[in-house]
N, C-alpha and C positions, 0 to 999 in steps of 0.2 A: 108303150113297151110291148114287146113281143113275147109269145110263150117259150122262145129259146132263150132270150135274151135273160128272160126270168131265172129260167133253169143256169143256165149259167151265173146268173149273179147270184145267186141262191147258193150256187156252187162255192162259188169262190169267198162270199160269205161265211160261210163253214169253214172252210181250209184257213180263214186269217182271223175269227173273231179273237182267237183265243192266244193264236200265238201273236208277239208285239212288233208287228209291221203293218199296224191300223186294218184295221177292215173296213172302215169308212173312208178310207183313202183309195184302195181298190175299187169303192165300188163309183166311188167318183171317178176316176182314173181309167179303171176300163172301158167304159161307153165314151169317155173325150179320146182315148188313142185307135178305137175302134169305131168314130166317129158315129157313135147310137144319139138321135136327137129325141131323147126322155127329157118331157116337161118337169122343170125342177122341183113343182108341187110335188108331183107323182113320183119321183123318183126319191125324194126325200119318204115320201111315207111308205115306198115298199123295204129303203135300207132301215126303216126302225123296223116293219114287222118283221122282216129275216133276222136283224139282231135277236127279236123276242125269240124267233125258233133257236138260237143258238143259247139265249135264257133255259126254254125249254129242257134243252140238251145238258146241259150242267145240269138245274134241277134232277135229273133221271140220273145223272153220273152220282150226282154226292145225296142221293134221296135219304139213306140210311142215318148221314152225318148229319142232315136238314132236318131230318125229324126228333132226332136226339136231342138236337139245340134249340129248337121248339118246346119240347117236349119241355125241359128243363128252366128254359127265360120261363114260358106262362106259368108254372106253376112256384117258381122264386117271383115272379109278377104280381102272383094271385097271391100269396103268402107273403106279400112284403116284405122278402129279404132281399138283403142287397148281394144280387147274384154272386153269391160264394161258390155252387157248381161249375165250377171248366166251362162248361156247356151253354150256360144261360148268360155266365159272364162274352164268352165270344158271340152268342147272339147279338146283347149289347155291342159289344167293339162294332159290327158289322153294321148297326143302325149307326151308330156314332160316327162310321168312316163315308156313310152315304148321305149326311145331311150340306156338306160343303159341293156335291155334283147337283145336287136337287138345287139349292140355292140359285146356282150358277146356270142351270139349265134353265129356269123357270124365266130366271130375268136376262139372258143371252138371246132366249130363243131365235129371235127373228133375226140375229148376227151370224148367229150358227148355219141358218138356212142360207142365206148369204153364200157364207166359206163354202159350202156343199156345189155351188154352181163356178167356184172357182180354181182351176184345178192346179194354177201359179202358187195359189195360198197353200192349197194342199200340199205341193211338194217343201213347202218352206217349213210346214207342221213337221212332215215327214224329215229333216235334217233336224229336227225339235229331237225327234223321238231318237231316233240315233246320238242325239248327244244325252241322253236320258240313259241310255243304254250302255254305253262306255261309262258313263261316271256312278252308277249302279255295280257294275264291274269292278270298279278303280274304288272307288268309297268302301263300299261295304265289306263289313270282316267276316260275315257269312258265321255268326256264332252263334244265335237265336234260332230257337224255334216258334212253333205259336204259340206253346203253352207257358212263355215268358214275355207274351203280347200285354201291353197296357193303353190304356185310354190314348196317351201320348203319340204311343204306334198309330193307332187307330185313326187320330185326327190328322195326323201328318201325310197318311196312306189316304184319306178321304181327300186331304188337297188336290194331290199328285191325280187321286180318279178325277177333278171336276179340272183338272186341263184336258183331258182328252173328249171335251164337248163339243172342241174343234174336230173336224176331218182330218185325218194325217198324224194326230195326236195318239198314239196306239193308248187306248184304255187299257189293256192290259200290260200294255210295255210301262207306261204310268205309273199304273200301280203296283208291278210286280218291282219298279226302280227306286219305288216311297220304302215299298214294305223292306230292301237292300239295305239302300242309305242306312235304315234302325237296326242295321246289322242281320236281319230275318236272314235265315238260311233260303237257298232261291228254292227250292221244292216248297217251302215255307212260304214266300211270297206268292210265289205260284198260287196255291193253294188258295191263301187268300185271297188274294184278285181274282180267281173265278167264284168264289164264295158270293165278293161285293158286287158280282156285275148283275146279280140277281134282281135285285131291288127298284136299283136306277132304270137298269132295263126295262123291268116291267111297267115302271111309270111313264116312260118314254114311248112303252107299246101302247100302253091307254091313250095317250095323247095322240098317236099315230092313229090309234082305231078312229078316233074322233073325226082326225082331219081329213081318215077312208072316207067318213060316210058323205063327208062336206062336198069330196070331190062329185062332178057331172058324171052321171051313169056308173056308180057305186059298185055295184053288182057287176060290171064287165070287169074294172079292178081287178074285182076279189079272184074271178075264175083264174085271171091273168096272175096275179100273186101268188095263189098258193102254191101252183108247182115248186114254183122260188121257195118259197116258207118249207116245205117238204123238201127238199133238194138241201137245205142249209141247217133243219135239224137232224139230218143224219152226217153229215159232214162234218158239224160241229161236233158231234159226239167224241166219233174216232179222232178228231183233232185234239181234245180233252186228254183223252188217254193218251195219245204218242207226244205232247208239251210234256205233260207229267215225268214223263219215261227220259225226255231229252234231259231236262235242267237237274234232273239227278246227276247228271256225270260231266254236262255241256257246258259253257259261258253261253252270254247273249251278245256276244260279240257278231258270230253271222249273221242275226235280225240288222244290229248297227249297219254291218257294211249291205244288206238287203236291202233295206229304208234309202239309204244312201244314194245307191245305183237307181232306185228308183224315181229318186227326186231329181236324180242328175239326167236321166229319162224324160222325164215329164219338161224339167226348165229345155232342153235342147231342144223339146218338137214343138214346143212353147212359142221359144226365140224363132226358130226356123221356118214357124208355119207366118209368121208376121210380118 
């Protein structure tokens, strides 16, 4: 991998983690129709750490609301009550919605890395996500907010995140279609599924750190990486804010027909390069 090439995918990492037209699927996608040949180790562990930068980026967006519900879990934690504050109860939901990705992640792994080198499966993920998207649309009655969330919500919005382990599978398009179906209002879902991406992410970025250090000449990586990593936590940010701003007044209708075009992209240079 190149220092452009970084910056660029670091880029375009930012601009897709959040909204639901996969960012794992871009960053597979752009080096196979740009024909960049990144060893799929290496290319697998720079799209985890860029995710982490775009964890990062959320965590600073929602610090105030993160530390409230902190705040609030450990100390109903420490006092053994059964989270009666708002606060400590959505702490909970949020562990609860991330134990079905962890599960899946832990025992997929080496299928996952697989899908990452194929970029036919990817476009097929990506018609996944677009029908995730319509039927989020079409289902949901949009009358819930999150302080009508229960366990129920939580674990069904946990399933929905542990499909998107695959590339092309948008993790937030996922979750923000789990959190619809239970009726959530989508500023509501939204909200949510940047909340849950925290967690997975981070365990994803440790797992990633690991398999940095595994790689031959560690330390070139990392120089090569960070611009990416930097390039994709300010990216993500401002993608944070203007998602938030669109689904108050938008459908996810253009993500659908986005994902769409795209996959219909990928299968034509697909078929045609063969």
């Amino acid at each position: 991998m190149t220092l452009l090439q970084s910056i660029l995918l670091g880029i375009i990492q930012g601009l897709t983690e959040f909204l639901p037209i996969s960012s794992s699927a871009h960053l597979v996608v752009v080096p196979y129709l740009l024909d960049w040949q990144i060893p799929p180790g290496e290319a697998f562990v720079f799209d985890v750490l860029v995710q982490v930068a775009s964890i990062i980026a959320v965590i600073a967006y929602f610090w105030n609301d993160l530390i409230s519900i902190l705040k609030a879990f450990l100390y109903d934690l420490i006092r053994r009550r059964s989270f009666k504050d708002p606060n400590s109860r959505f702490g909970y939901y949020l562990i609860l919605s991330t134990l079905p990705a962890g599960v899946f992640g832990f025992i997929l792994k080496d299928l996952v890395e697989q899908a990452f080198a194929s970029p036919i499966t990817v476009s097929f993920f990506l018609l996944f996500t677009a029908s995730l998207l319509i039927i989020a649309e079409r289902v949901g009655k949009r009358s819930r907010n999150l302080d009508g969330l229960n366990w129920k919500d939580s674990l069904w919005i946990g399933v929905a995140q542990a499909l998107a382990i695959f590339p092309g599978i948008s993790r937030s398009g996922s979750t923000i279609a789990g959190g619809m179906t239970r009726n959530l209002e989508r500023p509501a879902a939204t909200r949510f599924a940047m909340l849950l991406s925290i967690p997975i992410m981070l365990a994803a970025g440790l797992l990633a750190g690991i398999d940095l250090l595994s790689l031959p000449k560690a330390s070139q990586h990392l120089a090569i990486f960070l611009p990416g990593f930097l390039a994709s936590l300010v990216t993500s940010y401002f993608s944070i804010r203007w998602l938030l701003r669109y689904v108050s007044h938008h459908s996810l209708y253009v993500f659908s027909i986005y994902c769409s075009g795209v996959a219909l992209l990928i299968m034509g240079n697909y078929y045609i390069a063969r």
